[in-house]
Backbone of each chain as ProteinMPNN parsed JSONL, in Angstrom:
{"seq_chain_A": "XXXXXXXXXXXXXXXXXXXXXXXXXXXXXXXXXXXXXXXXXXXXXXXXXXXXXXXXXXXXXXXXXXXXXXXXXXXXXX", "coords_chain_A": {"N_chain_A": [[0.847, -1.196, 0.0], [0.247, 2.494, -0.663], [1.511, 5.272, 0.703], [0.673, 8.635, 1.376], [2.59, 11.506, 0.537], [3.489, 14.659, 0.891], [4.975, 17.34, -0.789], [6.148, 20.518, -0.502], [6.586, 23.175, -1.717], [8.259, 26.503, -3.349], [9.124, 27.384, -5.438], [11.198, 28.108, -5.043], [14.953, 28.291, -5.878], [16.358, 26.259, -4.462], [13.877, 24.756, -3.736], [13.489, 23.823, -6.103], [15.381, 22.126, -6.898], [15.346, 20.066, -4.642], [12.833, 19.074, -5.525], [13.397, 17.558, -7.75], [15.695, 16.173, -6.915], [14.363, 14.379, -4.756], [11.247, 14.581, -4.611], [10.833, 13.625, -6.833], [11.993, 11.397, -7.332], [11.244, 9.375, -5.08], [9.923, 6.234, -4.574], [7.618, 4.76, -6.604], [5.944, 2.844, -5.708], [5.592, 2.995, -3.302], [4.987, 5.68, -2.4], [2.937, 8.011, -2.696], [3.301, 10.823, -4.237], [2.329, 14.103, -3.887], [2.795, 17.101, -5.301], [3.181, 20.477, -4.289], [2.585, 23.861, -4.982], [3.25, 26.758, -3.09], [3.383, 29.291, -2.928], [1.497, 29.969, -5.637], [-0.682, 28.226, -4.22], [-1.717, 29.654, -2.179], [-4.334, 28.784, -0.059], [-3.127, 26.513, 0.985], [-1.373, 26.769, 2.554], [-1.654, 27.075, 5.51], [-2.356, 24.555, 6.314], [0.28, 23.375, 5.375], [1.089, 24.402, 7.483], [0.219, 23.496, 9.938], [0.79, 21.289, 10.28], [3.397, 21.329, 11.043], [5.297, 22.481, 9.595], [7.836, 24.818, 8.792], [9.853, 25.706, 6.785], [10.077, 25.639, 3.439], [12.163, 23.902, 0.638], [9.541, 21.239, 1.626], [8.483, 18.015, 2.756], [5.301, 16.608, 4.21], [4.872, 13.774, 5.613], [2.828, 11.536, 6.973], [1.786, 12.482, 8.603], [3.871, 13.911, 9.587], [6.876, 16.7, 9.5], [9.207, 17.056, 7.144], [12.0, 19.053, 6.991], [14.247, 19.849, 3.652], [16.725, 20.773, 3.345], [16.894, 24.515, 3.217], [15.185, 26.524, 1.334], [13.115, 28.785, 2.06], [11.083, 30.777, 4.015], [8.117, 29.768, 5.311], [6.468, 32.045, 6.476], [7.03, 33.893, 4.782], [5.604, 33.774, 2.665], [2.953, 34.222, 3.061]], "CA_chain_A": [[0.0, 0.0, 0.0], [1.433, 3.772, -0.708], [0.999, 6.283, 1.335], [1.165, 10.198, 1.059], [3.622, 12.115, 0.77], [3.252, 16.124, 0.095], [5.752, 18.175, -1.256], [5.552, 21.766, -0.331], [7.56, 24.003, -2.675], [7.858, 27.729, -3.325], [9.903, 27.688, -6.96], [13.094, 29.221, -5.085], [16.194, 26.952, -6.899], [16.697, 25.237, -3.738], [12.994, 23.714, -3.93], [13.569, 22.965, -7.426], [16.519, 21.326, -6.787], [15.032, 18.886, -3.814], [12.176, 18.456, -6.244], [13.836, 17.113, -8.437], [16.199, 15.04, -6.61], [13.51, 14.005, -3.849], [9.792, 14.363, -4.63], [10.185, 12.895, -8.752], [13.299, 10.153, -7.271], [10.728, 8.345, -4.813], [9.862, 5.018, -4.775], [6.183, 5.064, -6.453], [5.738, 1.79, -5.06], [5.744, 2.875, -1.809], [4.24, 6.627, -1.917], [1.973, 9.127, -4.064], [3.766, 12.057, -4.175], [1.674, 15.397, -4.571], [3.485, 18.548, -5.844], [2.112, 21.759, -3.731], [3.231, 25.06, -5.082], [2.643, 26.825, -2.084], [3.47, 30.662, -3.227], [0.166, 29.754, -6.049], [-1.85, 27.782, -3.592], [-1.553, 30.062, -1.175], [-4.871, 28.543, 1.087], [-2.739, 25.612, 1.76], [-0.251, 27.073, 3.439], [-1.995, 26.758, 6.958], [-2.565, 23.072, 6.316], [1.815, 23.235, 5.976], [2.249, 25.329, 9.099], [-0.489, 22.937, 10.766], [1.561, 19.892, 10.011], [4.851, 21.353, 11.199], [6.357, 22.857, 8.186], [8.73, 26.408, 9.103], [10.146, 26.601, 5.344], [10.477, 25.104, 1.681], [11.115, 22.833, 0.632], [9.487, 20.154, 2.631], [7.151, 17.101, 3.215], [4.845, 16.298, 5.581], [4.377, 12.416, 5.559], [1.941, 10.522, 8.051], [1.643, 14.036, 9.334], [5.194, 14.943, 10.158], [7.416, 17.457, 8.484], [10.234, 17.037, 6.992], [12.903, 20.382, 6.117], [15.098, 19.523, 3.075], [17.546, 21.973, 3.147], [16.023, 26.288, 3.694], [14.896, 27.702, 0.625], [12.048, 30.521, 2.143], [10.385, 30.526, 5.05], [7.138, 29.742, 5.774], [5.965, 33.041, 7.017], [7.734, 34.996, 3.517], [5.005, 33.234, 1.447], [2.221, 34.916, 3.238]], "C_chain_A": [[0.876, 1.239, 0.0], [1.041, 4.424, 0.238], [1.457, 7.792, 1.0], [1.916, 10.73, 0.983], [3.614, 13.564, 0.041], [4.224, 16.941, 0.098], [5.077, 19.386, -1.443], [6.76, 23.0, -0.867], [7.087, 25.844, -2.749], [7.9, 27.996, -4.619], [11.224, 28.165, -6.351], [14.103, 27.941, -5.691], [16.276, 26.199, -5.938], [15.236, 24.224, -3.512], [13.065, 23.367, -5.009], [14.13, 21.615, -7.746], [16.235, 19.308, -6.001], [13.618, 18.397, -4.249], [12.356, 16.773, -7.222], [14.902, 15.666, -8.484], [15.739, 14.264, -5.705], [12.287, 13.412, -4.404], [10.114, 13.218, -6.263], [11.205, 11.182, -7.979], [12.519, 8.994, -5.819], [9.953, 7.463, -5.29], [7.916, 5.136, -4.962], [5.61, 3.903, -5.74], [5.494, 2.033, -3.641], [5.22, 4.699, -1.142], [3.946, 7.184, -3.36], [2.368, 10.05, -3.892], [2.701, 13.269, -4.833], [2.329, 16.25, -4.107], [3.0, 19.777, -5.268], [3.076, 23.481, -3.646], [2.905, 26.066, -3.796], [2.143, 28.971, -2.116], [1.791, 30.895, -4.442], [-0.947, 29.115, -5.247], [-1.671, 28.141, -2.23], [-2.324, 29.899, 0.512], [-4.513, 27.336, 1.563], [-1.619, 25.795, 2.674], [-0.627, 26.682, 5.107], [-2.377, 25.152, 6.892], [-0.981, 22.348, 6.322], [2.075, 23.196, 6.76], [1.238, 23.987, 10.455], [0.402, 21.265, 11.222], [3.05, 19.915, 10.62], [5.536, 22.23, 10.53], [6.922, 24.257, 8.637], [9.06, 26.855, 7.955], [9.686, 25.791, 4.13], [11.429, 24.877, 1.475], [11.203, 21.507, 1.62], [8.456, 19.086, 2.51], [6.807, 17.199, 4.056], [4.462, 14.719, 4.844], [3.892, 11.851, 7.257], [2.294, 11.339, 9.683], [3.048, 14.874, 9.812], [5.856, 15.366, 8.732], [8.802, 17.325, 8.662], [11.167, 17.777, 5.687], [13.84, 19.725, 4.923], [15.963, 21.133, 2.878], [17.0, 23.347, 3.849], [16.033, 26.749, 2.357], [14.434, 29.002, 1.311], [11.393, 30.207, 3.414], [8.605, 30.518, 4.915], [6.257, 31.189, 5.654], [6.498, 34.401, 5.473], [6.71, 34.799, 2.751], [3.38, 34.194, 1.687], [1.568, 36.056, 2.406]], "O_chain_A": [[2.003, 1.224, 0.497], [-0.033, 4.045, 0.706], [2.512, 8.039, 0.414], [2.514, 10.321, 1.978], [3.713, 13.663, -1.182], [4.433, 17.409, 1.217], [4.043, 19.603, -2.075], [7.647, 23.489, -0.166], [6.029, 26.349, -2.373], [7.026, 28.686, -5.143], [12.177, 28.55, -7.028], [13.74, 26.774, -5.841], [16.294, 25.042, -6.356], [15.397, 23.056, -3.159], [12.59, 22.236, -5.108], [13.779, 20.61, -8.364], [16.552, 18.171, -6.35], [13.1, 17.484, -3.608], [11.837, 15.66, -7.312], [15.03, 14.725, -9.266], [16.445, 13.273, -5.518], [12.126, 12.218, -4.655], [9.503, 12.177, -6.502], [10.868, 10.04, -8.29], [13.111, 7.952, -5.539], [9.285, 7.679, -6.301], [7.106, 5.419, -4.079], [4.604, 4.18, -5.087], [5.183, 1.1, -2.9], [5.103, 4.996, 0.047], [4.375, 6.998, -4.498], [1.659, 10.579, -3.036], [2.362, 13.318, -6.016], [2.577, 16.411, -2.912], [2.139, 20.239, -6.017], [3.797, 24.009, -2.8], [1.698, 25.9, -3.614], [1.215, 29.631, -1.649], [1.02, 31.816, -4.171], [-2.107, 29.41, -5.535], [-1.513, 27.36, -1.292], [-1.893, 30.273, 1.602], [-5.218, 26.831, 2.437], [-1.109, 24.949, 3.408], [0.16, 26.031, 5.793], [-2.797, 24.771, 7.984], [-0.738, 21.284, 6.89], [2.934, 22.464, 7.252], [1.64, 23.754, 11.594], [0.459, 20.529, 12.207], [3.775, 18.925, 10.717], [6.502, 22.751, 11.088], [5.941, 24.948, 8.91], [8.838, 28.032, 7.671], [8.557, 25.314, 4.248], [12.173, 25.631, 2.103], [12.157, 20.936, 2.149], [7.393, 19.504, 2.051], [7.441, 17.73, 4.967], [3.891, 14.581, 3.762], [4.518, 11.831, 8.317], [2.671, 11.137, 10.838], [3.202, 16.021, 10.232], [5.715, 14.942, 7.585], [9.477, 17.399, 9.688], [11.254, 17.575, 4.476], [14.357, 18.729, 5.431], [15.671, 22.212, 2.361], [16.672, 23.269, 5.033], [16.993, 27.481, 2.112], [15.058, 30.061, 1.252], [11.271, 29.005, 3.649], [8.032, 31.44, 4.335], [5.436, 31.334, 4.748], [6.198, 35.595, 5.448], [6.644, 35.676, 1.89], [2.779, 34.725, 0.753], [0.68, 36.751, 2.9]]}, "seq_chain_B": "XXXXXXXXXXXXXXXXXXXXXXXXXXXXXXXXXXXXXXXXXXXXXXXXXXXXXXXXXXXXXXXXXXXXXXXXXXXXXX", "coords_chain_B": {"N_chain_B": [[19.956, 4.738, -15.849], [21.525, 4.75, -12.424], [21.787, 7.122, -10.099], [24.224, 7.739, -7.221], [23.397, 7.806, -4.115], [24.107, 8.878, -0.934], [23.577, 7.933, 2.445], [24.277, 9.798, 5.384], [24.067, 9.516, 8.462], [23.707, 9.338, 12.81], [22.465, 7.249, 14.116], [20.654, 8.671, 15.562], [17.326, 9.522, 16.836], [15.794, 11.053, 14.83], [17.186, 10.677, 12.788], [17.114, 7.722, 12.444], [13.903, 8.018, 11.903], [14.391, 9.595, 9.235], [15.559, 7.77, 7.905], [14.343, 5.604, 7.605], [11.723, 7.191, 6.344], [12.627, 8.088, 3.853], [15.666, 7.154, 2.737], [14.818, 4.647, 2.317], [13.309, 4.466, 0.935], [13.504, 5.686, -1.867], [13.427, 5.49, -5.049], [14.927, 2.559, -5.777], [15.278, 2.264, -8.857], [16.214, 4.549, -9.523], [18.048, 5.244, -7.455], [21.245, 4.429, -5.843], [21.23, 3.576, -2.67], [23.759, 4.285, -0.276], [24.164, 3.937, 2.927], [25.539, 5.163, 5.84], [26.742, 5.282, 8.725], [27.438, 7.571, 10.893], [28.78, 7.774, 13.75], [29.924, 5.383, 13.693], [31.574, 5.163, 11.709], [33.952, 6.928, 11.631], [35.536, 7.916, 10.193], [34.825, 8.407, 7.993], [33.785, 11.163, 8.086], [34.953, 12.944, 7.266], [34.902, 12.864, 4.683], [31.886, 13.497, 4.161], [31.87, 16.145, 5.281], [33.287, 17.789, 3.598], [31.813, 17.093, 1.18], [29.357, 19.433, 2.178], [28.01, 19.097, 4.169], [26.644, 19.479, 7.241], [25.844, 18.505, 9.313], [23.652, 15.31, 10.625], [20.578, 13.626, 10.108], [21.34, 13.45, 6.655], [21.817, 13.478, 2.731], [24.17, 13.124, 0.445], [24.02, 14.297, -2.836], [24.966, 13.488, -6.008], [26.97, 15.407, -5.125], [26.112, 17.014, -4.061], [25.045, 17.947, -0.822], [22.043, 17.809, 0.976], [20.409, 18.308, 4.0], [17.988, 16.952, 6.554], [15.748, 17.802, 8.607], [17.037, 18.442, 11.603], [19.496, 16.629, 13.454], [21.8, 15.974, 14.342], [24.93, 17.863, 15.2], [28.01, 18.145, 12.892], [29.879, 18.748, 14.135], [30.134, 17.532, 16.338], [29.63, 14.728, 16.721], [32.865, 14.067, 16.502]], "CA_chain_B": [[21.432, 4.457, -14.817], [21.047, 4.841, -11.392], [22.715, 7.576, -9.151], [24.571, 7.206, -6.156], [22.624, 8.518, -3.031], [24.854, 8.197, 0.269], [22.513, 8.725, 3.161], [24.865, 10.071, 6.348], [23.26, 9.372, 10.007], [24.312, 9.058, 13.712], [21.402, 6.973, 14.877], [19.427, 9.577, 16.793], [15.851, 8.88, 16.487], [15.29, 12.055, 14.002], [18.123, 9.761, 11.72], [16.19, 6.794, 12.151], [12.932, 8.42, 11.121], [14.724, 10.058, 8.166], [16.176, 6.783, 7.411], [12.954, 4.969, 7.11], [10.772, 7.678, 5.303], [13.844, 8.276, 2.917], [16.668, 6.455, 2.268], [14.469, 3.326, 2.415], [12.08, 4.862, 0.029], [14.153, 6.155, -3.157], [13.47, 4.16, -5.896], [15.582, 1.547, -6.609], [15.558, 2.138, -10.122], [16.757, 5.821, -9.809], [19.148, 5.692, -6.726], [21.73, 3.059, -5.767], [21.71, 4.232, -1.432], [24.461, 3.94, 0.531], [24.046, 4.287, 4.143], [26.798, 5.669, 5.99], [26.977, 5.713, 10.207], [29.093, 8.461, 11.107], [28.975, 7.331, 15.195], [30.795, 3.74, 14.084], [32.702, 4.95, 10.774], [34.22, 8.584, 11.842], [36.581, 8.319, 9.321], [33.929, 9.23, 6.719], [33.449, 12.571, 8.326], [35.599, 14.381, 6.531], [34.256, 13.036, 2.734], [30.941, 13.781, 4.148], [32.064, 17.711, 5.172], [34.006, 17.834, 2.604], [30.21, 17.465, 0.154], [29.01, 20.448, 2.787], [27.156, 18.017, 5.117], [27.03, 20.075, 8.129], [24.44, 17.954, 10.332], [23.188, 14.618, 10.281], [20.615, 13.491, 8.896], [21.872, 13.924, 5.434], [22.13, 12.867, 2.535], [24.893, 13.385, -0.755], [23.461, 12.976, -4.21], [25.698, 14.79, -7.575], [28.118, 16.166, -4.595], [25.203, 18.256, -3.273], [24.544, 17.89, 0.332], [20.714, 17.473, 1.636], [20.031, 18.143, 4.97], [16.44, 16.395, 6.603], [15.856, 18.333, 9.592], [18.552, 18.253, 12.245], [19.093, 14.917, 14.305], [22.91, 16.187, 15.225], [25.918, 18.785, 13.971], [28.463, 17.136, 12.343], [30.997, 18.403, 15.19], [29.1, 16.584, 17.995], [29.727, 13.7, 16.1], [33.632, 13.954, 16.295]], "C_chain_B": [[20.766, 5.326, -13.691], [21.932, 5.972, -10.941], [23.103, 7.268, -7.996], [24.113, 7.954, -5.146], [23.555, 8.045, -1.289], [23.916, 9.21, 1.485], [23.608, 8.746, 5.003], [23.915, 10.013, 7.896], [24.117, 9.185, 11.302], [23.56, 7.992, 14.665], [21.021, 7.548, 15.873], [17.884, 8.972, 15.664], [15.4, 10.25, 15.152], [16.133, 11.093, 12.228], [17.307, 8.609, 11.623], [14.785, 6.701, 11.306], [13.391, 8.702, 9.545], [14.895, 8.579, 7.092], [14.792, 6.201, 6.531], [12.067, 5.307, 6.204], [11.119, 8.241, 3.642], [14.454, 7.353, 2.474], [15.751, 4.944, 2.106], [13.401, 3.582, 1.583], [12.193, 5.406, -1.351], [13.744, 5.04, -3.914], [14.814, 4.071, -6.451], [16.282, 2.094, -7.742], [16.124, 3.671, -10.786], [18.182, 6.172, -8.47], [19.722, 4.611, -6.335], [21.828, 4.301, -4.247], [22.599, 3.927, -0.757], [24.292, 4.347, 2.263], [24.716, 4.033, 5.455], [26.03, 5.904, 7.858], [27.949, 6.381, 10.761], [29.469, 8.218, 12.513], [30.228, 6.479, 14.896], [32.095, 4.455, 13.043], [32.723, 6.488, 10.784], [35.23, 8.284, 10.973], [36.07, 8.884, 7.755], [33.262, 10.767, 7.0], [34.06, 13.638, 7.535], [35.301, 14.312, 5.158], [32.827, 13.364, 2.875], [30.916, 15.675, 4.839], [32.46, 18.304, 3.873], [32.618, 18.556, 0.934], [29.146, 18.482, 0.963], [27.911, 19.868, 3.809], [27.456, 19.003, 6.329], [26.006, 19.292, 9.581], [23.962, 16.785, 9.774], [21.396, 14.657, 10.849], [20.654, 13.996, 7.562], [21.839, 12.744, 4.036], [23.118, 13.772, 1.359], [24.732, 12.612, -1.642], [24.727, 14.202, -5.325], [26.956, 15.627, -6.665], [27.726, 17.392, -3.745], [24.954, 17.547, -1.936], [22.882, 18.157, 0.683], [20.816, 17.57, 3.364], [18.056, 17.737, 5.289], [16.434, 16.657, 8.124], [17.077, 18.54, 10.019], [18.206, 17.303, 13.619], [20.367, 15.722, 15.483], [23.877, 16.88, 14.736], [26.667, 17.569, 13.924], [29.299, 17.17, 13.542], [30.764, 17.75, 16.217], [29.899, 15.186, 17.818], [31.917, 12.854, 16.414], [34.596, 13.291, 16.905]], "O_chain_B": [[19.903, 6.198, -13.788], [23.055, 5.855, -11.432], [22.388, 6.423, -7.458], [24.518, 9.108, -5.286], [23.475, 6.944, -0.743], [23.653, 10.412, 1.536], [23.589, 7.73, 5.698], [22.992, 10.818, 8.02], [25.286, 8.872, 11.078], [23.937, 7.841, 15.827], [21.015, 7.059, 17.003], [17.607, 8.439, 14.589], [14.33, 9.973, 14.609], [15.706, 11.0, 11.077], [16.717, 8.508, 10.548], [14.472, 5.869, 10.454], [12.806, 8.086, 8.654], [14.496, 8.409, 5.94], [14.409, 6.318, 5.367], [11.552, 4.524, 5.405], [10.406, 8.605, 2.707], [13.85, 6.58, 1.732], [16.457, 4.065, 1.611], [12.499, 2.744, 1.583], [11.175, 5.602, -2.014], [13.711, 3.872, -3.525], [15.534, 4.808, -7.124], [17.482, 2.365, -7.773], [16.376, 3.945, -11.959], [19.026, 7.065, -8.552], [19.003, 3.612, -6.348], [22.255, 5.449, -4.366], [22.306, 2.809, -0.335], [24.405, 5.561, 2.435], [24.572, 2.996, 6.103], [25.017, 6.561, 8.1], [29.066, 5.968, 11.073], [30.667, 8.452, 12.673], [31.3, 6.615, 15.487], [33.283, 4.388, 13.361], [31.906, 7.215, 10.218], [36.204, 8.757, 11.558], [36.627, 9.474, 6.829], [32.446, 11.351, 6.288], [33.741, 14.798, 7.273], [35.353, 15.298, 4.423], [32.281, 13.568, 1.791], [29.864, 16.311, 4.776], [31.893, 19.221, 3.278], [32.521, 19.547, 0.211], [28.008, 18.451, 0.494], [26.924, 20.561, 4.061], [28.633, 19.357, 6.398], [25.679, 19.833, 10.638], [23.745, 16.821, 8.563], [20.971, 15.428, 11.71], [19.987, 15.001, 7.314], [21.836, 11.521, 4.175], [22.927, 14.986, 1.295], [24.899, 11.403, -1.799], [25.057, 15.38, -5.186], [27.772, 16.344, -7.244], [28.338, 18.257, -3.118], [24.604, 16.374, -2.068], [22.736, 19.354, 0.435], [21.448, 16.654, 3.889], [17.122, 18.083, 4.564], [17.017, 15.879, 8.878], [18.055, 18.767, 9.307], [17.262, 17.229, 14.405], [20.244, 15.991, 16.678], [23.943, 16.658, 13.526], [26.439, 16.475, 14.442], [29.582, 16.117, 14.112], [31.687, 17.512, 16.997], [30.646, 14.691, 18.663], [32.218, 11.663, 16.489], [35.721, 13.241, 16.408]]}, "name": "protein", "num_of_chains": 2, "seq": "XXXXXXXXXXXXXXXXXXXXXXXXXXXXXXXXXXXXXXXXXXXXXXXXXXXXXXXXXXXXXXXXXXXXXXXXXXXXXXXXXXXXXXXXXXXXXXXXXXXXXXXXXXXXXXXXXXXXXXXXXXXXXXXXXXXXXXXXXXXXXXXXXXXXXXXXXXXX"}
Protein backbone atom coordinates (compact mmCIF):
# COMPACT_ATOMS: atom_id res chain seq x y z
CA UNK A 1 0.00 0.00 0.00
CA UNK A 2 1.43 3.77 -0.71
CA UNK A 3 1.00 6.28 1.33
CA UNK A 4 1.16 10.20 1.06
CA UNK A 5 3.62 12.11 0.77
CA UNK A 6 3.25 16.12 0.10
CA UNK A 7 5.75 18.17 -1.26
CA UNK A 8 5.55 21.77 -0.33
CA UNK A 9 7.56 24.00 -2.68
CA UNK A 10 7.86 27.73 -3.33
CA UNK A 11 9.90 27.69 -6.96
CA UNK A 12 13.09 29.22 -5.08
CA UNK A 13 16.19 26.95 -6.90
CA UNK A 14 16.70 25.24 -3.74
CA UNK A 15 12.99 23.71 -3.93
CA UNK A 16 13.57 22.96 -7.43
CA UNK A 17 16.52 21.33 -6.79
CA UNK A 18 15.03 18.89 -3.81
CA UNK A 19 12.18 18.46 -6.24
CA UNK A 20 13.84 17.11 -8.44
CA UNK A 21 16.20 15.04 -6.61
CA UNK A 22 13.51 14.00 -3.85
CA UNK A 23 9.79 14.36 -4.63
CA UNK A 24 10.19 12.90 -8.75
CA UNK A 25 13.30 10.15 -7.27
CA UNK A 26 10.73 8.34 -4.81
CA UNK A 27 9.86 5.02 -4.77
CA UNK A 28 6.18 5.06 -6.45
CA UNK A 29 5.74 1.79 -5.06
CA UNK A 30 5.74 2.88 -1.81
CA UNK A 31 4.24 6.63 -1.92
CA UNK A 32 1.97 9.13 -4.06
CA UNK A 33 3.77 12.06 -4.18
CA UNK A 34 1.67 15.40 -4.57
CA UNK A 35 3.49 18.55 -5.84
CA UNK A 36 2.11 21.76 -3.73
CA UNK A 37 3.23 25.06 -5.08
CA UNK A 38 2.64 26.82 -2.08
CA UNK A 39 3.47 30.66 -3.23
CA UNK A 40 0.17 29.75 -6.05
CA UNK A 41 -1.85 27.78 -3.59
CA UNK A 42 -1.55 30.06 -1.18
CA UNK A 43 -4.87 28.54 1.09
CA UNK A 44 -2.74 25.61 1.76
CA UNK A 45 -0.25 27.07 3.44
CA UNK A 46 -1.99 26.76 6.96
CA UNK A 47 -2.57 23.07 6.32
CA UNK A 48 1.82 23.23 5.98
CA UNK A 49 2.25 25.33 9.10
CA UNK A 50 -0.49 22.94 10.77
CA UNK A 51 1.56 19.89 10.01
CA UNK A 52 4.85 21.35 11.20
CA UNK A 53 6.36 22.86 8.19
CA UNK A 54 8.73 26.41 9.10
CA UNK A 55 10.15 26.60 5.34
CA UNK A 56 10.48 25.10 1.68
CA UNK A 57 11.11 22.83 0.63
CA UNK A 58 9.49 20.15 2.63
CA UNK A 59 7.15 17.10 3.21
CA UNK A 60 4.84 16.30 5.58
CA UNK A 61 4.38 12.42 5.56
CA UNK A 62 1.94 10.52 8.05
CA UNK A 63 1.64 14.04 9.33
CA UNK A 64 5.19 14.94 10.16
CA UNK A 65 7.42 17.46 8.48
CA UNK A 66 10.23 17.04 6.99
CA UNK A 67 12.90 20.38 6.12
CA UNK A 68 15.10 19.52 3.08
CA UNK A 69 17.55 21.97 3.15
CA UNK A 70 16.02 26.29 3.69
CA UNK A 71 14.90 27.70 0.62
CA UNK A 72 12.05 30.52 2.14
CA UNK A 73 10.39 30.53 5.05
CA UNK A 74 7.14 29.74 5.77
CA UNK A 75 5.96 33.04 7.02
CA UNK A 76 7.73 35.00 3.52
CA UNK A 77 5.01 33.23 1.45
CA UNK A 78 2.22 34.92 3.24
CA UNK B 1 21.43 4.46 -14.82
CA UNK B 2 21.05 4.84 -11.39
CA UNK B 3 22.72 7.58 -9.15
CA UNK B 4 24.57 7.21 -6.16
CA UNK B 5 22.62 8.52 -3.03
CA UNK B 6 24.85 8.20 0.27
CA UNK B 7 22.51 8.72 3.16
CA UNK B 8 24.86 10.07 6.35
CA UNK B 9 23.26 9.37 10.01
CA UNK B 10 24.31 9.06 13.71
CA UNK B 11 21.40 6.97 14.88
CA UNK B 12 19.43 9.58 16.79
CA UNK B 13 15.85 8.88 16.49
CA UNK B 14 15.29 12.06 14.00
CA UNK B 15 18.12 9.76 11.72
CA UNK B 16 16.19 6.79 12.15
CA UNK B 17 12.93 8.42 11.12
CA UNK B 18 14.72 10.06 8.17
CA UNK B 19 16.18 6.78 7.41
CA UNK B 20 12.95 4.97 7.11
CA UNK B 21 10.77 7.68 5.30
CA UNK B 22 13.84 8.28 2.92
CA UNK B 23 16.67 6.46 2.27
CA UNK B 24 14.47 3.33 2.42
CA UNK B 25 12.08 4.86 0.03
CA UNK B 26 14.15 6.16 -3.16
CA UNK B 27 13.47 4.16 -5.90
CA UNK B 28 15.58 1.55 -6.61
CA UNK B 29 15.56 2.14 -10.12
CA UNK B 30 16.76 5.82 -9.81
CA UNK B 31 19.15 5.69 -6.73
CA UNK B 32 21.73 3.06 -5.77
CA UNK B 33 21.71 4.23 -1.43
CA UNK B 34 24.46 3.94 0.53
CA UNK B 35 24.05 4.29 4.14
CA UNK B 36 26.80 5.67 5.99
CA UNK B 37 26.98 5.71 10.21
CA UNK B 38 29.09 8.46 11.11
CA UNK B 39 28.97 7.33 15.20
CA UNK B 40 30.80 3.74 14.08
CA UNK B 41 32.70 4.95 10.77
CA UNK B 42 34.22 8.58 11.84
CA UNK B 43 36.58 8.32 9.32
CA UNK B 44 33.93 9.23 6.72
CA UNK B 45 33.45 12.57 8.33
CA UNK B 46 35.60 14.38 6.53
CA UNK B 47 34.26 13.04 2.73
CA UNK B 48 30.94 13.78 4.15
CA UNK B 49 32.06 17.71 5.17
CA UNK B 50 34.01 17.83 2.60
CA UNK B 51 30.21 17.46 0.15
CA UNK B 52 29.01 20.45 2.79
CA UNK B 53 27.16 18.02 5.12
CA UNK B 54 27.03 20.08 8.13
CA UNK B 55 24.44 17.95 10.33
CA UNK B 56 23.19 14.62 10.28
CA UNK B 57 20.62 13.49 8.90
CA UNK B 58 21.87 13.92 5.43
CA UNK B 59 22.13 12.87 2.53
CA UNK B 60 24.89 13.38 -0.75
CA UNK B 61 23.46 12.98 -4.21
CA UNK B 62 25.70 14.79 -7.57
CA UNK B 63 28.12 16.17 -4.60
CA UNK B 64 25.20 18.26 -3.27
CA UNK B 65 24.54 17.89 0.33
CA UNK B 66 20.71 17.47 1.64
CA UNK B 67 20.03 18.14 4.97
CA UNK B 68 16.44 16.40 6.60
CA UNK B 69 15.86 18.33 9.59
CA UNK B 70 18.55 18.25 12.25
CA UNK B 71 19.09 14.92 14.31
CA UNK B 72 22.91 16.19 15.23
CA UNK B 73 25.92 18.78 13.97
CA UNK B 74 28.46 17.14 12.34
CA UNK B 75 31.00 18.40 15.19
CA UNK B 76 29.10 16.58 17.99
CA UNK B 77 29.73 13.70 16.10
CA UNK B 78 33.63 13.95 16.30
Amino acid sequence: MTSKAVFYHAGCPICVDAERQFAEKLDPRQYQVEIVHLGQAKNRISEAEAAGVKSVPAFVIDGHAYHINFGAALDALK
